[in-house]
Backbone as a ProteinNet text record, in pm:
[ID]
protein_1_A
[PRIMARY]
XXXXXXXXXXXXXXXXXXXXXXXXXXXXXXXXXXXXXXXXXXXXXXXXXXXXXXXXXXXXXXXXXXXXXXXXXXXXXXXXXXXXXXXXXXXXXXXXXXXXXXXXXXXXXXXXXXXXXXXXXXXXXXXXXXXXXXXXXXXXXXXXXXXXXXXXXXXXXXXXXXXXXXXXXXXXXXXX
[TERTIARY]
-2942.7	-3023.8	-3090.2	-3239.6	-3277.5	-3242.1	-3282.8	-3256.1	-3335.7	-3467.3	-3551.2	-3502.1	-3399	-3331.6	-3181.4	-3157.4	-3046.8	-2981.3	-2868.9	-2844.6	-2782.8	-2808.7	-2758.1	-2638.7	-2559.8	-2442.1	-2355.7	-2235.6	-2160.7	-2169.8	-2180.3	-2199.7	-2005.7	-2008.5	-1864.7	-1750.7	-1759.6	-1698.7	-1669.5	-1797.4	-1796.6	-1695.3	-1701.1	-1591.2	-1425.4	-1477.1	-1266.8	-1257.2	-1354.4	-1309	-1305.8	-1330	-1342	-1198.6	-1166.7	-1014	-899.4	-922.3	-815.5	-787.1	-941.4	-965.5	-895	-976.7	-869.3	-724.7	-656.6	-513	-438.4	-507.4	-491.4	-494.9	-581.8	-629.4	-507.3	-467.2	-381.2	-276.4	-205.3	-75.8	-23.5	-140.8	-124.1	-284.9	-245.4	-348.9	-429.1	-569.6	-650.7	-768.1	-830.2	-928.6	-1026.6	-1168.4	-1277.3	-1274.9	-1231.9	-1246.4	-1140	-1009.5	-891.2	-900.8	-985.3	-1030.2	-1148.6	-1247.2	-1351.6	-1287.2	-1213.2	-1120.6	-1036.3	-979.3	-936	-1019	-1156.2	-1266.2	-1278.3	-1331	-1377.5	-1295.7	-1152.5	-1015.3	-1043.6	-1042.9	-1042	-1191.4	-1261.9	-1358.3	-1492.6	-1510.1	-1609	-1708.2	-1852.7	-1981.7	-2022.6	-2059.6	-2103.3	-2185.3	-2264	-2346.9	-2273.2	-2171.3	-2044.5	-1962.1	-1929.9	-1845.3	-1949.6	-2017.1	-2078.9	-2076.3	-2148	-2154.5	-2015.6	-1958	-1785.7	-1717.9	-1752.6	-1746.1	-1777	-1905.1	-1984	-1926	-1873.5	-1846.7	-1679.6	-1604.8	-1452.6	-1470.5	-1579.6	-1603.6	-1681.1	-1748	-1794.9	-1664.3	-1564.3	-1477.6	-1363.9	-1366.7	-1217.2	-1170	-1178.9	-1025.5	-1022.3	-1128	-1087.9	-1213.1	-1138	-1176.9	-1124.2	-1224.1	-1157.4	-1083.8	-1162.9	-1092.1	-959.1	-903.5	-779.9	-716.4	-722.4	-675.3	-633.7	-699.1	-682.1	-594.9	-589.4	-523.6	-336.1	-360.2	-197.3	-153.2	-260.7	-186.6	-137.8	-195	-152.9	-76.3	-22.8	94.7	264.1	225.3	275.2	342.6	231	289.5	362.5	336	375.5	529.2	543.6	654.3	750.3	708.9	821.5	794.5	746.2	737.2	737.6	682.4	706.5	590.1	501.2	377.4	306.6	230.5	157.7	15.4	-76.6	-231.7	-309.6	-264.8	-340	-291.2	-173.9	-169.2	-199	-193.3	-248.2	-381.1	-486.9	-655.1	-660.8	-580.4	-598.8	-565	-499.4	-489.5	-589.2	-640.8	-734.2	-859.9	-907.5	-1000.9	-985.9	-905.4	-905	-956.7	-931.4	-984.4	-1098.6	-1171.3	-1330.2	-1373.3	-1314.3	-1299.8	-1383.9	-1482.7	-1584.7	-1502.5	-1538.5	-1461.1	-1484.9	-1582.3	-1563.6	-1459.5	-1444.9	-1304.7	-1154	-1157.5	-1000.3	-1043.9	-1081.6	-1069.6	-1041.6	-1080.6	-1044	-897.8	-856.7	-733	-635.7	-667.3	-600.2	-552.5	-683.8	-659.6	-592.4	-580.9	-470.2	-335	-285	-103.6	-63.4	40.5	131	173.7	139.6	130.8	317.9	403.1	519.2	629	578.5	627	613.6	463.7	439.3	510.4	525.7	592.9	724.7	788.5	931.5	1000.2	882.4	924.2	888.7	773.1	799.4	869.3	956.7	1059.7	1154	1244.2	1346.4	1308.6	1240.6	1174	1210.8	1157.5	1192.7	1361.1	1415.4	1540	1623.3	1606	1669.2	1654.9	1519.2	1518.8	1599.1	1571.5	1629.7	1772	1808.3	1971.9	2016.6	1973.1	1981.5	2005.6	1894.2	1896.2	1974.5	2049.4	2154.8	2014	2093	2036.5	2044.3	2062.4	2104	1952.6	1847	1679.8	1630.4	1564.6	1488.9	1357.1	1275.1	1211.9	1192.7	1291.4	1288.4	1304.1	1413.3	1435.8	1329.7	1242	1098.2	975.8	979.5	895.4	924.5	1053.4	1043.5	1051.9	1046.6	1051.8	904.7	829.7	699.6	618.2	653.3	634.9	663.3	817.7	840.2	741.8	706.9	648.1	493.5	482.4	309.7	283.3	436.4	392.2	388.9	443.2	428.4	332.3	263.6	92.3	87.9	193.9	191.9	30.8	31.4	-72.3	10.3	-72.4	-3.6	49	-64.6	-40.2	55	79.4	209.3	338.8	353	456.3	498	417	464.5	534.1	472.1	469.1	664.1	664.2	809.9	891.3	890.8	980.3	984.4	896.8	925.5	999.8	1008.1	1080.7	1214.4	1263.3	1400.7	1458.3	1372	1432.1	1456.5	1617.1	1664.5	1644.8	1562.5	1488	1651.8	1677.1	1803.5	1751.3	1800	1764.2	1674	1743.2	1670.5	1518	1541.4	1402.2	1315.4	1347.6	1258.7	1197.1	1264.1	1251	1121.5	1174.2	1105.1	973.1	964	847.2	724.4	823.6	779.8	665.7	747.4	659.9	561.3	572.4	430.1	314.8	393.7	279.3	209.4	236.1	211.7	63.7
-2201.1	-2221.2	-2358.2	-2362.1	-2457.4	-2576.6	-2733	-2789.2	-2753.9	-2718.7	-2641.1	-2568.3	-2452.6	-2353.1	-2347.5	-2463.9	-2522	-2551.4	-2508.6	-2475.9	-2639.1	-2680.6	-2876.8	-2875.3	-2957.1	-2995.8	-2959.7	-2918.5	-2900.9	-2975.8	-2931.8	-3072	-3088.6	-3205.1	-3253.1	-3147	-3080.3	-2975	-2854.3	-2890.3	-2725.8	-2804.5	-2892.2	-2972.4	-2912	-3008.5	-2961.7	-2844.9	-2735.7	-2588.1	-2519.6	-2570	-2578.5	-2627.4	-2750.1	-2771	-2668	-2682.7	-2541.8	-2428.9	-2391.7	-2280.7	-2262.2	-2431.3	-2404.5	-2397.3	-2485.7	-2458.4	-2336.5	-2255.5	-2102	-2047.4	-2049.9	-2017.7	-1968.4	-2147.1	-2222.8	-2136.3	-2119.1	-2047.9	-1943.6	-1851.9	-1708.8	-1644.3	-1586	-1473	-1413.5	-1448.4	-1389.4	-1284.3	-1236.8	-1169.1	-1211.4	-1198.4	-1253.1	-1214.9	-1106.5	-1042.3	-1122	-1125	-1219	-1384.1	-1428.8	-1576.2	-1561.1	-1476	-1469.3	-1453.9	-1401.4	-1372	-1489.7	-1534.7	-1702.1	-1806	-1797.5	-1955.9	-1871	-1785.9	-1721.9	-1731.5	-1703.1	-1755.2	-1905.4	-1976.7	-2105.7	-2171.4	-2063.5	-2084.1	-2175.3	-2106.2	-2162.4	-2046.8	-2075.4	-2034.4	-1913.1	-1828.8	-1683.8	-1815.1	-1834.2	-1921	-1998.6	-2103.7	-2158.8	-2084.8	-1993.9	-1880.1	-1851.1	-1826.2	-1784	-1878.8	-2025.7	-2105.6	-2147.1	-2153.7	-2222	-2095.5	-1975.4	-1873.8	-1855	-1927.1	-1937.1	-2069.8	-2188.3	-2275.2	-2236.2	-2156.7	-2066.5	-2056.6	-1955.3	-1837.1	-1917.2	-2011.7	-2116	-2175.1	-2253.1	-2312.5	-2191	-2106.3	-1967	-2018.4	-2101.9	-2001.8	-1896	-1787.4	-1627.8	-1595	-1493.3	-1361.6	-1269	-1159.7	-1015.3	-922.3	-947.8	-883.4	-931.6	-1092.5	-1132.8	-1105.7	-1094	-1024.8	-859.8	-809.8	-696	-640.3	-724.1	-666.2	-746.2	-854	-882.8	-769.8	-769.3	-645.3	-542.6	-457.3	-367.6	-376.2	-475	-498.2	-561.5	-603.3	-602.2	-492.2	-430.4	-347.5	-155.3	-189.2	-111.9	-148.4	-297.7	-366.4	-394.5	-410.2	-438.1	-308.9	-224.8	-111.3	40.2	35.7	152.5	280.6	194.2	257.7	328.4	430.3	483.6	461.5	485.4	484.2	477.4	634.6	629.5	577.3	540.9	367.1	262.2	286.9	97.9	121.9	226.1	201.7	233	318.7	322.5	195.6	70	-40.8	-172.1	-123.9	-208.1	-205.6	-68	-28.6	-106.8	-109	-156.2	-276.5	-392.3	-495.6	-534.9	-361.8	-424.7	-459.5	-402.3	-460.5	-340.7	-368.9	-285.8	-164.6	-33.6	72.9	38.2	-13	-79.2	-171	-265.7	-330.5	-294.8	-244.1	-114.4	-33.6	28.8	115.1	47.8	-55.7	-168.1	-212.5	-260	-315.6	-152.7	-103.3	31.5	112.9	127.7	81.9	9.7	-81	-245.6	-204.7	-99	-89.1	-88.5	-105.9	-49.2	106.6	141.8	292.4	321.1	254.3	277.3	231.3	131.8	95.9	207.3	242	302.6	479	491.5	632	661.4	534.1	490.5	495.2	402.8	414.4	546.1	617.8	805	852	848.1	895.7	905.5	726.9	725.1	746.9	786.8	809.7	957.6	1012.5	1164.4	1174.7	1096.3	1170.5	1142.5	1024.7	960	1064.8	1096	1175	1325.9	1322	1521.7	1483.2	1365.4	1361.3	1377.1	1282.3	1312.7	1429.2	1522.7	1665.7	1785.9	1886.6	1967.1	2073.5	2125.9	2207.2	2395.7	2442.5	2489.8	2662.2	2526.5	2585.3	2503.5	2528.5	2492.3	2456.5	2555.1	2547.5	2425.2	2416.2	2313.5	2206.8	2174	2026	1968.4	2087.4	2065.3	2037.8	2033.7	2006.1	1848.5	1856.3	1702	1588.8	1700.2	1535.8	1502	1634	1646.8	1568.4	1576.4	1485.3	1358.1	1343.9	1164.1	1089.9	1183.6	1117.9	1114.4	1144.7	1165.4	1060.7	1043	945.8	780.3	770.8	664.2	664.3	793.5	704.6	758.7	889.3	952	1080.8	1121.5	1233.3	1355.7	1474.3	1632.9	1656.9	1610.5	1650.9	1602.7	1408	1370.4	1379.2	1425.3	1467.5	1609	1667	1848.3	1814.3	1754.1	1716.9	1628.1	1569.1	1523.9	1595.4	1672.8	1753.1	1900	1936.6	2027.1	1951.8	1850.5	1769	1703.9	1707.9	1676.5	1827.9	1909.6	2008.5	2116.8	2185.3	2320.8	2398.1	2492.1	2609.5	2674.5	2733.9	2791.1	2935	3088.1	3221.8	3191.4	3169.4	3186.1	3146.3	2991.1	2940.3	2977.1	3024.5	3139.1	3257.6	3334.6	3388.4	3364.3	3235.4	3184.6	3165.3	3110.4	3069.6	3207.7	3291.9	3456.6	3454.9	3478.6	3523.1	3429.2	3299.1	3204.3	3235	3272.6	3299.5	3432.5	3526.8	3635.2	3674.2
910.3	791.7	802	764.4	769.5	658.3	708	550.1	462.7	447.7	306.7	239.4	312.5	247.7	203.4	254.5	223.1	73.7	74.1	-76.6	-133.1	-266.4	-294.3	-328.4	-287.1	-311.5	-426	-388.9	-542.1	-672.5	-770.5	-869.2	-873.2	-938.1	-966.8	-1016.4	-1097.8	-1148	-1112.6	-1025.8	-900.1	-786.5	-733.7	-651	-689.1	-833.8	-875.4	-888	-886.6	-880.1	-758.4	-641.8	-509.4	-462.4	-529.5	-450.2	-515	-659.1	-683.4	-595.6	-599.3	-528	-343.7	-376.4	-156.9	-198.4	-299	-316.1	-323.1	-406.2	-437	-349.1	-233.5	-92.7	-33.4	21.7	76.8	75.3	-70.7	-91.9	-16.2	-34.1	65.9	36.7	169.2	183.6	39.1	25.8	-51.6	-50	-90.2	-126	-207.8	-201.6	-229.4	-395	-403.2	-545.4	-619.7	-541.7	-650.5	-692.5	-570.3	-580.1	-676.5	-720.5	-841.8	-946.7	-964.8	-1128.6	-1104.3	-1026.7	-1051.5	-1120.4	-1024.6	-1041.9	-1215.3	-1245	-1383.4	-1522.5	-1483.6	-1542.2	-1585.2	-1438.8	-1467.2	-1527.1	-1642.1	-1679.5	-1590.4	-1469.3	-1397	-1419.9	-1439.5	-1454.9	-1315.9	-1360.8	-1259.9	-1136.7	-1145.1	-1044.8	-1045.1	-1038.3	-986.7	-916.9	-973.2	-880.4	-775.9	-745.1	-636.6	-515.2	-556.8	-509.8	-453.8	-523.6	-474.9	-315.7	-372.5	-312.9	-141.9	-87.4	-51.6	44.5	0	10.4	113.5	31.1	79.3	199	181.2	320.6	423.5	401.7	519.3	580.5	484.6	518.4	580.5	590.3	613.9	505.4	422.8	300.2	246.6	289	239.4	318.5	363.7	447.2	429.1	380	350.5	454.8	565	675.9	714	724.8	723.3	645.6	512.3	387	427.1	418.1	455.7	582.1	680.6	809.2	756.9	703.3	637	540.9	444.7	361.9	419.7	500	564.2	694.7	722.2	814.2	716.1	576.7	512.3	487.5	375.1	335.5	384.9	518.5	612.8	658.3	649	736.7	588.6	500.9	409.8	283.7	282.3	163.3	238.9	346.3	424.7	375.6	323.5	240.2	385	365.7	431.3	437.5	494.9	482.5	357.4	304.4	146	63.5	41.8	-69.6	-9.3	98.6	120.3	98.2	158.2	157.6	-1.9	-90.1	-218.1	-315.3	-239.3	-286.6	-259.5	-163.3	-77.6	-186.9	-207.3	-244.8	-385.1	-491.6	-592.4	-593.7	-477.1	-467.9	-417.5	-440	-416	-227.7	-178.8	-18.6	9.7	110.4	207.3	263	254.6	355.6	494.5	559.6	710.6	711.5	630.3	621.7	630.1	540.4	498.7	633.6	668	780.4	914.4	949.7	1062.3	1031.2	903.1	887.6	872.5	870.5	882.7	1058.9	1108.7	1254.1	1313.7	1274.9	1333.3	1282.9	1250	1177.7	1294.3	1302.2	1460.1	1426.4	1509.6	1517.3	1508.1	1591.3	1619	1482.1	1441.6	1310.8	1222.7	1204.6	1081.6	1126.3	1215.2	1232.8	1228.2	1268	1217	1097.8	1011.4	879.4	820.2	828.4	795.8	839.1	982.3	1002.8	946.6	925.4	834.9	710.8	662.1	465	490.6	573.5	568.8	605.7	693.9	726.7	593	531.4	464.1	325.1	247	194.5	147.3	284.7	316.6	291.5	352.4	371.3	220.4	145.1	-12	-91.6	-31	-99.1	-70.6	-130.5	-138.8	-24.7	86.2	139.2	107.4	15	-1.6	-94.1	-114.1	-124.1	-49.6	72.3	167.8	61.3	33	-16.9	-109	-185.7	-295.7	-216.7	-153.4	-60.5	-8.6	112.1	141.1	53.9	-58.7	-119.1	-198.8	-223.4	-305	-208.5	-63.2	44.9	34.8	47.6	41	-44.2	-190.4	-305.5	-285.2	-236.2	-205.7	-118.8	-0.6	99	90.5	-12.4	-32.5	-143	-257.4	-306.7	-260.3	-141.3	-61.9	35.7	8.2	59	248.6	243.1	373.5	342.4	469.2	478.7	478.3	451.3	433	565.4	641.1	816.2	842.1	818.2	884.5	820.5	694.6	640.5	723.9	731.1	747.6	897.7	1017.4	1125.4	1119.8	1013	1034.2	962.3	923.4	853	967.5	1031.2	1101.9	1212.9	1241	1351.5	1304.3	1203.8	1135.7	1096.6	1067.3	992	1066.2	1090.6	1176.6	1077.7	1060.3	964.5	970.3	885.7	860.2	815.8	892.4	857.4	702.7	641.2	456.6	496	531.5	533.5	621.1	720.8	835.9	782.1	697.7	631.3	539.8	438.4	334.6	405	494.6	557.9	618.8	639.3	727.4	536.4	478.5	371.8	295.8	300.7	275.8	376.8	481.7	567	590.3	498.9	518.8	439
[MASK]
++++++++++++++++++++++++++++++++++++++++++++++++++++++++++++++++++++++++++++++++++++++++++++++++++++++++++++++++++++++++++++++++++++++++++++++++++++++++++++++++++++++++++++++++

């Protein structure tokens, strides 16, 4: 950018909302959208927010894409969340789908299949085997509400689960 187009200096107030802002930064991992409802909170002006904004992302104290690739190694590594809650959480914060889809890409494949693994074995182990049917479905429910896919749920449950006559059965006739 040239100096003509060059944007003027923070005024004073935009400064002290600038160091907050790196402090807030600082703490942990942010998002562009959570650092605007901060500066705005901290009653700073839409064109202050921008500017200060602007100022962040020159300096790296927020990047959505770094944001995003922690969350989802996070919350993979300590919640055992799957794809569609994490991109369904991502999304809330206003983050680009080229974004979320890159930091989604970046999970460890081996982690995240691990933890559907043990969610499913752990699950099933819970439930009285005794209706296939029923057992298979509230793993189905558990594991979907942690943000697994239909495909990779069905895919681990046919790989934990010895179909027992009934449920061979049960299954002969869903599929019929």
């Amino acid at each position: 950018m040239d100096a003509a187009h060059k944007n003027p200096p923070l005024t004073e107030v935009e400064q002290s909302f600038l160091r907050r802002a790196e402090q807030y930064c600082s703490a942990e991992e942010r998002c562009l959208t959570a650092v605007r409802g901060k500066l705005v909170g901290w009653g700073a002006t839409e064109h202050s927010v921008n500017r200060i904004c602007v100022s962040l992302l020159e300096q790296g104290f927020v990047d959505d894409q770094r944001y995003a690739n922690m969350y989802c190694e996070s919350k993979v590594r300590t919640q055992g969340w799957g794809r569609i809650k994490i991109a369904y959480q991502l999304r809330t914060k206003s983050l680009h789908s080229a974004v979320i889809d890159k930091a989604l890409s970046n999970i460890d494949k081996e982690l995240y299949t691990n933890n559907l693994r043990k969610a499913a074995r752990d699950k099933w182990g819970e439930l009285p085997h005794d209706d296939y049917a029923r057992s298979r479905n509230k793993v189905i429910a558990h594991l979907s509400s942690r943000g697994y896919t239909l495909g990779e749920i069905m895919s681990e449950i046919d790989s934990i689960v010895e179909p027992s006559q009934e449920s061979q059965q049960w299954l002969a006739e869903v599929d019929a």
